[in-house]
MMTF fields as JSON, N, C-alpha, C and O atoms, coordinates in Angstrom:
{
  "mmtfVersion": "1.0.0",
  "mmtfProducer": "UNKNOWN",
  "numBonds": 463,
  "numAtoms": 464,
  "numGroups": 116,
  "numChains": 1,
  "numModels": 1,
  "chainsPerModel": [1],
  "groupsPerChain": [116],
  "chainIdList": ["A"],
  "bondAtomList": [4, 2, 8, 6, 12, 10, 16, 14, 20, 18, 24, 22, 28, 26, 32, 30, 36, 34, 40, 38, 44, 42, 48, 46, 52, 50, 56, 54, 60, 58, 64, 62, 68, 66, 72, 70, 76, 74, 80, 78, 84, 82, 88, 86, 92, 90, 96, 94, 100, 98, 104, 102, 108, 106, 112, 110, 116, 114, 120, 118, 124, 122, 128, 126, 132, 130, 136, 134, 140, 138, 144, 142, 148, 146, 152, 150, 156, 154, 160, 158, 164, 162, 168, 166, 172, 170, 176, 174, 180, 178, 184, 182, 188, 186, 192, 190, 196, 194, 200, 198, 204, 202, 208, 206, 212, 210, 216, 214, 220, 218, 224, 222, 228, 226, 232, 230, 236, 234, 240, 238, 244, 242, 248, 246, 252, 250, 256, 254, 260, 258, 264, 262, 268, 266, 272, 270, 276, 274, 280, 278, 284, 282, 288, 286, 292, 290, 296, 294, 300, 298, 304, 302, 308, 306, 312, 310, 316, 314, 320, 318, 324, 322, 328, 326, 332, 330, 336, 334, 340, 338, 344, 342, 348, 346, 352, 350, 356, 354, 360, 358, 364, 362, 368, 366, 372, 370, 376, 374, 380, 378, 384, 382, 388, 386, 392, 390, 396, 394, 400, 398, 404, 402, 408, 406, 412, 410, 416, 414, 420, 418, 424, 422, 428, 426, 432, 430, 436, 434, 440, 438, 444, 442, 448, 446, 452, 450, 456, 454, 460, 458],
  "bondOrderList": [1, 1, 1, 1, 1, 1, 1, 1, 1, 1, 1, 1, 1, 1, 1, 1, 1, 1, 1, 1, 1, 1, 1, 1, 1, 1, 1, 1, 1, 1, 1, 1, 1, 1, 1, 1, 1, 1, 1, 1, 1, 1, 1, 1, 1, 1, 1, 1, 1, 1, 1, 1, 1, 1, 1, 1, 1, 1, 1, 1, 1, 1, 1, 1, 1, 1, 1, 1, 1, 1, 1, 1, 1, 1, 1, 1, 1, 1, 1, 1, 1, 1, 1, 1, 1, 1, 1, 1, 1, 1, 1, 1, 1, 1, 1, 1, 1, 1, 1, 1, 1, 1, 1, 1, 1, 1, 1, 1, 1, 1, 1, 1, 1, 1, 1],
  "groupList": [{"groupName": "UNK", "atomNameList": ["N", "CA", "C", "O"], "elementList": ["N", "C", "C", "O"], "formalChargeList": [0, 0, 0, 0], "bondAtomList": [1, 0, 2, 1, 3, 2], "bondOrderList": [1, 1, 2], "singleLetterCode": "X", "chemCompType": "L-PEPTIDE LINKING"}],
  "groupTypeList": [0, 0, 0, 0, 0, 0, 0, 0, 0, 0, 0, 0, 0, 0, 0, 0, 0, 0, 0, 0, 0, 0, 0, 0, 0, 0, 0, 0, 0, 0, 0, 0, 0, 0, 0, 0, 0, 0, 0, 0, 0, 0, 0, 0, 0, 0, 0, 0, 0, 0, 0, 0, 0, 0, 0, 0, 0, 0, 0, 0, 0, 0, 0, 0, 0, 0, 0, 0, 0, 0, 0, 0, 0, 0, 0, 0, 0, 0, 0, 0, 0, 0, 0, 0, 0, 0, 0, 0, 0, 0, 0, 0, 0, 0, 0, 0, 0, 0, 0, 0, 0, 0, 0, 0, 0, 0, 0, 0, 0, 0, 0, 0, 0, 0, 0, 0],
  "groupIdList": [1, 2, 3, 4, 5, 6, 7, 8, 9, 10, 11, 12, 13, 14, 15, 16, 17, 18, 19, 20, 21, 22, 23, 24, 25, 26, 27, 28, 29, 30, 31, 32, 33, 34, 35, 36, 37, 38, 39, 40, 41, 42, 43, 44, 45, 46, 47, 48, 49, 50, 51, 52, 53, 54, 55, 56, 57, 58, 59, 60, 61, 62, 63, 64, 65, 66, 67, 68, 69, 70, 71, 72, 73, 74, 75, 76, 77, 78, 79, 80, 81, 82, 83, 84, 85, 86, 87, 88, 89, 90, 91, 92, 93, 94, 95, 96, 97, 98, 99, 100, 101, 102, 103, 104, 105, 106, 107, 108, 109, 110, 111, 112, 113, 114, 115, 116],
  "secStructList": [7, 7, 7, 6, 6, 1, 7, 7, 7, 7, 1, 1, 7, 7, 7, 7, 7, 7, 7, 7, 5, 6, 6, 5, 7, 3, 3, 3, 3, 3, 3, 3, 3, 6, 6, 3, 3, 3, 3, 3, 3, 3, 3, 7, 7, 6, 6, 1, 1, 1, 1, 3, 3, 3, 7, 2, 2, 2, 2, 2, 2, 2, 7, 6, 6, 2, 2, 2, 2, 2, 6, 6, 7, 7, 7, 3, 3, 3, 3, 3, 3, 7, 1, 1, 7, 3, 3, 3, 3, 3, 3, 3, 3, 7, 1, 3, 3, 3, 3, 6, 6, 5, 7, 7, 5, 1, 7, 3, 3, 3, 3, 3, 7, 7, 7, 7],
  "xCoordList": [-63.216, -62.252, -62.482, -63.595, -61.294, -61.596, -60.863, -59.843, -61.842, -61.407, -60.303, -60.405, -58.705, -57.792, -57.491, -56.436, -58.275, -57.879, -58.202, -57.74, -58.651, -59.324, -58.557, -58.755, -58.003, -57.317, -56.344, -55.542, -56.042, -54.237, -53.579, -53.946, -52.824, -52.21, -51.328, -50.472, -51.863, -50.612, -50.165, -49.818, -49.996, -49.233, -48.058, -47.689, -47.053, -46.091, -45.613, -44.491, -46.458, -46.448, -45.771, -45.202, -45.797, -44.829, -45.568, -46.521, -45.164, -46.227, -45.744, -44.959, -46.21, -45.497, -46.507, -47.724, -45.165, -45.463, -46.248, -45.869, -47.85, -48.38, -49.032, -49.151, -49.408, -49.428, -51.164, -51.743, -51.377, -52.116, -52.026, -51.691, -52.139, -51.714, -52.374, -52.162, -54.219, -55.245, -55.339, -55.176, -55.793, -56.33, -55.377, -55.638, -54.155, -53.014, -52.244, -51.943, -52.034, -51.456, -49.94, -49.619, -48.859, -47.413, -47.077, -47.62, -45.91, -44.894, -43.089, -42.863, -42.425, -41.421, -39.954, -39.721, -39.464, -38.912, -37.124, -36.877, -36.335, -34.865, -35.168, -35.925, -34.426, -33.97, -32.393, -31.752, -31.925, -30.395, -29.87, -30.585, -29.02, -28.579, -27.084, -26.646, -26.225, -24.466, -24.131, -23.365, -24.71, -23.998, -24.956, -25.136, -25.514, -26.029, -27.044, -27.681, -28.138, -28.948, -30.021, -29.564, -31.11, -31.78, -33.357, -34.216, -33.589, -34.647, -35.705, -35.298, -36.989, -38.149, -39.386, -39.386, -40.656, -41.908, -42.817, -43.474, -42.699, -43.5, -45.132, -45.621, -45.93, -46.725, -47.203, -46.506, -48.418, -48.923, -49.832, -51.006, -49.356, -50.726, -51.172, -51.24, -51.321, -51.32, -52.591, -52.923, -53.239, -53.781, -52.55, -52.593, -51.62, -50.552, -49.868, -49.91, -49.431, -49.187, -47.538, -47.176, -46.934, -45.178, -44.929, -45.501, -44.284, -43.754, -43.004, -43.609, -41.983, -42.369, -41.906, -41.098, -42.458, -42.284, -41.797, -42.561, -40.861, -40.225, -41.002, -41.201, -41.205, -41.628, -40.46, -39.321, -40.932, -39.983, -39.271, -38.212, -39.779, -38.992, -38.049, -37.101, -38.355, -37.221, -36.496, -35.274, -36.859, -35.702, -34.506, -33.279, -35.086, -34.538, -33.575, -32.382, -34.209, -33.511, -32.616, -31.834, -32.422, -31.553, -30.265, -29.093, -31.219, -29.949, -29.919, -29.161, -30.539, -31.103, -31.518, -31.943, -31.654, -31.649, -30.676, -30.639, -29.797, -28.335, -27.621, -27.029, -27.463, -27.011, -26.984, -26.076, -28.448, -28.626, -27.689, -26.867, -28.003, -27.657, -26.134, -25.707, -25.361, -23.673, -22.896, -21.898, -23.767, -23.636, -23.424, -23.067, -23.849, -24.013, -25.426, -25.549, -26.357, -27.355, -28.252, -28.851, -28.461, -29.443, -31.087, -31.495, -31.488, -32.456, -33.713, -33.55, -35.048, -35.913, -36.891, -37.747, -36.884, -37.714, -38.867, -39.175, -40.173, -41.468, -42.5, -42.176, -43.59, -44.536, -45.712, -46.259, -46.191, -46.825, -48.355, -48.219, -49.623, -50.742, -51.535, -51.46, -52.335, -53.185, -54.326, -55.016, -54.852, -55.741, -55.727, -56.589, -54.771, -53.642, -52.978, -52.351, -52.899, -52.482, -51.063, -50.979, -49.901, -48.79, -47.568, -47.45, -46.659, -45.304, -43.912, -43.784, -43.052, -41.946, -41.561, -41.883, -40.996, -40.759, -39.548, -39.31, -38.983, -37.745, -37.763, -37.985, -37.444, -37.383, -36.403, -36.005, -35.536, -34.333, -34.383, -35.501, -32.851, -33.165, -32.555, -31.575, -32.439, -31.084, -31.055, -31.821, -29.918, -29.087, -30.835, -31.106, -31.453, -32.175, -33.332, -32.949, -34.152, -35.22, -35.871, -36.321, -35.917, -36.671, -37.184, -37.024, -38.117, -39.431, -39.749, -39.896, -39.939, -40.983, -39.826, -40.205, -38.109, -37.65, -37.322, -36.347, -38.17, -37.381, -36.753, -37.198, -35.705, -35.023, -35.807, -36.502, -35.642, -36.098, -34.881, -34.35, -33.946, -32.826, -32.864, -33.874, -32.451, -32.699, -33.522, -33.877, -34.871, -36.148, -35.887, -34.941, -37.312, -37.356, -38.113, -39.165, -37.405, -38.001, -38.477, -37.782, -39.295, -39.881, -39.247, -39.171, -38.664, -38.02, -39.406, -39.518, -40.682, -40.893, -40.506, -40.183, -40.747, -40.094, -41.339, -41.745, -42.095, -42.828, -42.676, -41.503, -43.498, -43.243, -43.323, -43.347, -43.367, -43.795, -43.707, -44.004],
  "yCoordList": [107.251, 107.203, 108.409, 108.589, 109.379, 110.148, 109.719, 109.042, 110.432, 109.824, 110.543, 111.767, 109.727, 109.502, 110.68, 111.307, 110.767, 111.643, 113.141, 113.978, 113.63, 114.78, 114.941, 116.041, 114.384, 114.355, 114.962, 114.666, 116.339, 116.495, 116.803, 117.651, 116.103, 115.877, 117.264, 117.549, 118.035, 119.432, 119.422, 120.492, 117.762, 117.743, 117.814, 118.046, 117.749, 117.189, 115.76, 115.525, 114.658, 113.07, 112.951, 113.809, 111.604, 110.556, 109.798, 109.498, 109.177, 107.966, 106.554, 106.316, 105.674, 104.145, 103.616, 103.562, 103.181, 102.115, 101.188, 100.917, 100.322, 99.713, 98.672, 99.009, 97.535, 96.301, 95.612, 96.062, 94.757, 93.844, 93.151, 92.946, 91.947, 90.557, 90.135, 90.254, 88.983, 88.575, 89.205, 88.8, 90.813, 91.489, 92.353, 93.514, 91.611, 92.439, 93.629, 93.522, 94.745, 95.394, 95.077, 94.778, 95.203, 94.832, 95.587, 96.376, 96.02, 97.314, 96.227, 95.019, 97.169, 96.751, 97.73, 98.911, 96.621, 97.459, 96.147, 95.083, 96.888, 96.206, 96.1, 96.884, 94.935, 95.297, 94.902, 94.101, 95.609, 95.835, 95.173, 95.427, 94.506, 93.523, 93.431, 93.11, 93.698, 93.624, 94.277, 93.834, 95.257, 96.188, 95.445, 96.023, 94.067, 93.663, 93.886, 94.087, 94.089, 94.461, 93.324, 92.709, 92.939, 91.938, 92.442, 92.445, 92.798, 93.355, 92.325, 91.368, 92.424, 92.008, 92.698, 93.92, 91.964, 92.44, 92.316, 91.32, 93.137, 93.233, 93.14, 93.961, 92.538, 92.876, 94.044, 94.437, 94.386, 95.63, 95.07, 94.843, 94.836, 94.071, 95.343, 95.055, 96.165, 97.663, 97.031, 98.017, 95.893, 95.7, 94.543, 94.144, 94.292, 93.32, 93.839, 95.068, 93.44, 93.907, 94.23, 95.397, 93.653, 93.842, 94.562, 94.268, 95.37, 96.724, 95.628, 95.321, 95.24, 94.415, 92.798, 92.63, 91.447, 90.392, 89.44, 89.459, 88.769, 88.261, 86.574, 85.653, 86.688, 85.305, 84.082, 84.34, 82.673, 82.008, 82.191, 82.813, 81.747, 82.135, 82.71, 82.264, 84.268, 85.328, 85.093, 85.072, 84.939, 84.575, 83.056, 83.15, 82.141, 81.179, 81.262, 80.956, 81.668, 82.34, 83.338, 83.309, 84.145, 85.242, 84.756, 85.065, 83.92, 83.162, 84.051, 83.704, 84.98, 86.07, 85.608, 86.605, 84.644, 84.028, 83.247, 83.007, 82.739, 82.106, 83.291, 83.295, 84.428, 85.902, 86.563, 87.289, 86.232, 87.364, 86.703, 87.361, 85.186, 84.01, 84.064, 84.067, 84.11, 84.048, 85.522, 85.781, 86.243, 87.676, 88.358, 89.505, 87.003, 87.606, 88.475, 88.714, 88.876, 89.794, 89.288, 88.271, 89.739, 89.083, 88.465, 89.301, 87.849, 87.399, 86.734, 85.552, 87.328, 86.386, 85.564, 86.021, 84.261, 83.49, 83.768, 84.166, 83.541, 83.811, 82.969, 81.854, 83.394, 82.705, 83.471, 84.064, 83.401, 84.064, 82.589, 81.38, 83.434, 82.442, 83.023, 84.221, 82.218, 82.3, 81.754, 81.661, 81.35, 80.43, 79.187, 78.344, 79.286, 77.833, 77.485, 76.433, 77.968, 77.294, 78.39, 79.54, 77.471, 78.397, 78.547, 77.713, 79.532, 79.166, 79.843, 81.013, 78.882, 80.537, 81.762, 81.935, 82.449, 83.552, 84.278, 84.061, 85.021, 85.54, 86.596, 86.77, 87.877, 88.793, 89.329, 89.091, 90.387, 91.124, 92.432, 92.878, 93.521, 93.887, 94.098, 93.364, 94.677, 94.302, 95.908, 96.636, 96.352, 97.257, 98.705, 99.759, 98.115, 98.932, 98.772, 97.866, 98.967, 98.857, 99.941, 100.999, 99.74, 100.902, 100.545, 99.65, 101.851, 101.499, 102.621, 103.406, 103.004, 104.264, 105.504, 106.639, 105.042, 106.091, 106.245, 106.963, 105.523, 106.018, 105.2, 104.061, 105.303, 104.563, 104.538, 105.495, 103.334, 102.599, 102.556, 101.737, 103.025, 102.853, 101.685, 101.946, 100.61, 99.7, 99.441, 99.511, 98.8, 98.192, 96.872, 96.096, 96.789, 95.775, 94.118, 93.986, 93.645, 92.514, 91.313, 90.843, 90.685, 89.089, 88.482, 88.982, 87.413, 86.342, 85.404, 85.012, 84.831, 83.897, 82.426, 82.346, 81.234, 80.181, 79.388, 79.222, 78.759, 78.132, 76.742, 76.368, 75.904, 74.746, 73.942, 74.899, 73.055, 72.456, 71.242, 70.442],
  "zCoordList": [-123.205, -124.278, -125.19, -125.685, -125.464, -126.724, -127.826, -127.952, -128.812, -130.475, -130.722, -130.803, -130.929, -131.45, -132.748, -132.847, -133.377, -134.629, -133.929, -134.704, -133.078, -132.518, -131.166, -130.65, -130.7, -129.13, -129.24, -130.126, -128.089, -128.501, -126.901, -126.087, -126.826, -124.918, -125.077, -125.914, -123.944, -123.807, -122.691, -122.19, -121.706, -120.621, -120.551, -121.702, -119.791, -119.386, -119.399, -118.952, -119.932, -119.545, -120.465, -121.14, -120.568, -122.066, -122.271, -121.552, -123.658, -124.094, -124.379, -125.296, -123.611, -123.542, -124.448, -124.622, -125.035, -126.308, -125.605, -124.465, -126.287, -125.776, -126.819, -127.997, -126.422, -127.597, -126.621, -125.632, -127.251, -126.615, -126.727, -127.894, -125.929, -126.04, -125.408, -124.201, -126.145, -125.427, -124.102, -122.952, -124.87, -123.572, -122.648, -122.333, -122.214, -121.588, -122.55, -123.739, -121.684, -122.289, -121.867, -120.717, -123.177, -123.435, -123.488, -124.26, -122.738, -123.032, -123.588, -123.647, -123.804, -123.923, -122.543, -122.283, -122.138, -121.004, -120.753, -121.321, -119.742, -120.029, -118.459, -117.887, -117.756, -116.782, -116.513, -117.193, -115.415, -115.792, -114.658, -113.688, -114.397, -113.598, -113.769, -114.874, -112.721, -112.825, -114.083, -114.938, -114.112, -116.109, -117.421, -118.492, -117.099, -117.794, -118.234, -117.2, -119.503, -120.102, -120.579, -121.542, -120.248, -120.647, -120.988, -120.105, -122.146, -122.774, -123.237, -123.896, -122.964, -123.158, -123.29, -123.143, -123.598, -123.902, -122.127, -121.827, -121.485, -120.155, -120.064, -120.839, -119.494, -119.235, -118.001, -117.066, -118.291, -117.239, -116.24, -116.53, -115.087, -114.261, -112.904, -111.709, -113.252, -112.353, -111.018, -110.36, -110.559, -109.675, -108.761, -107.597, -109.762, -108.895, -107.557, -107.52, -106.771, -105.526, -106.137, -105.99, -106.539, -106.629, -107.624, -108.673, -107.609, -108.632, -109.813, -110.84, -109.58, -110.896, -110.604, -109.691, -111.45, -111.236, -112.478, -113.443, -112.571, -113.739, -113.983, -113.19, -115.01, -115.088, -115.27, -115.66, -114.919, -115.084, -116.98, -117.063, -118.077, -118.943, -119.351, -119.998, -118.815, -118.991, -117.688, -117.833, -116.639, -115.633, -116.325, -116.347, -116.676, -117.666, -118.624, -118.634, -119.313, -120.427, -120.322, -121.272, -119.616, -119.349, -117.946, -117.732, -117.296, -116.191, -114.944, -114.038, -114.819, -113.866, -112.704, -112.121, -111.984, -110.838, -110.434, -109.227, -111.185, -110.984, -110.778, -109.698, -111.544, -111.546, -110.512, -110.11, -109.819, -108.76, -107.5, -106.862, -107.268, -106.595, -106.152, -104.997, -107.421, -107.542, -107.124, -106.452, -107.789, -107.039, -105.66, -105.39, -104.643, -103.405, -102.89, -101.689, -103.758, -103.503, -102.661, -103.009, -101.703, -100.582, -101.517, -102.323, -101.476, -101.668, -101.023, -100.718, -100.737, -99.736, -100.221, -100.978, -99.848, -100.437, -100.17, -99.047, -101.623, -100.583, -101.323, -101.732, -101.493, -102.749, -102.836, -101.906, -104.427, -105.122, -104.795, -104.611, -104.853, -104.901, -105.832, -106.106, -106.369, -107.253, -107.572, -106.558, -108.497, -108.429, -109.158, -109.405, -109.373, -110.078, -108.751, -108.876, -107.594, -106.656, -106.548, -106.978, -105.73, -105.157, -106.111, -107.009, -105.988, -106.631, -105.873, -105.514, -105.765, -105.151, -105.9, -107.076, -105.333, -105.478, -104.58, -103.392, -105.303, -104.671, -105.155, -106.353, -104.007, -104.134, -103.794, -102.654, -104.772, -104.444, -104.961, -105.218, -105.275, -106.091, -107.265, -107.134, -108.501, -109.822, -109.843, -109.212, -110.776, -110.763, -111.21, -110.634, -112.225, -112.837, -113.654, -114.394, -113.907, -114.383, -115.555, -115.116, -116.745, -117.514, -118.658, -119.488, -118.428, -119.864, -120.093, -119.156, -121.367, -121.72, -121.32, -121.031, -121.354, -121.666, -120.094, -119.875, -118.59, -117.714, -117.105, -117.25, -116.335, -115.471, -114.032, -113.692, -113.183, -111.915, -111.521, -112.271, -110.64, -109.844, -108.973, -108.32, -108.545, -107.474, -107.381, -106.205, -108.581, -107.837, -107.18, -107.315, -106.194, -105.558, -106.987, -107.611, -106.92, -108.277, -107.898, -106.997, -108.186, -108.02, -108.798, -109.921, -108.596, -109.5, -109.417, -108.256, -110.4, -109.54, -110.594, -111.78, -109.365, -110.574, -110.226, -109.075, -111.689, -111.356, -110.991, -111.008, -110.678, -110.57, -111.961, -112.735, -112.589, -113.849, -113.643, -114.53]
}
């Protein structure tokens, strides 16, 4: 780690807004679905296998699996494991994805829904 008051970046990169939340780092990012815009607080899980995965809430709340569903968009069922045991998961992909200023054209997305 270098000290913050003394550091000065002369790359080319960008800088994503970053939060913590018990430990996880939070970005804030939209993903874009049929023209539609549905903005939230993301977590960063950079050892996760899937580029990105929606939790049930924001899939909930936003209606983003009925969306993808009514849409026609192919979708494959699958499941996520853990150590809480199993959950499904559906994977497709939505119009767009972005954070930190860039756009994701067609990612591949996890819907997953938990059980409760």
């Amino acid at each position: 780690m270098l000290q913050s008051n003394t550091f000065e970046y002369e790359g080319s990169g960008r800088t994503i807004p970053l939060r913590l939340s018990f430990g996880a780092p939070i970005t804030p990012a939209t993903v874009v679905l049929d023209g539609k815009e549905h903005s939230g607080d993301f977590i960063i899980d950079a050892p996760f296998r899937d580029s990105v995965t929606l939790a049930t809430p924001f899939i909930a709340g936003n209606g983003l699996l009925d969306a993808m569903r009514s849409s026609g968009q192919r979708l494959l069922e699958t499941e996520l494991r853990g150590v809480g045991g199993t959950s499904k998961n559906a994977l497709g992909r939505v119009s767009a994805f972005r954070f930190a200023g860039i756009t994701f054209p067609s990612p591949i997305v996890g819907f997953a829904e938990l059980q409760v």
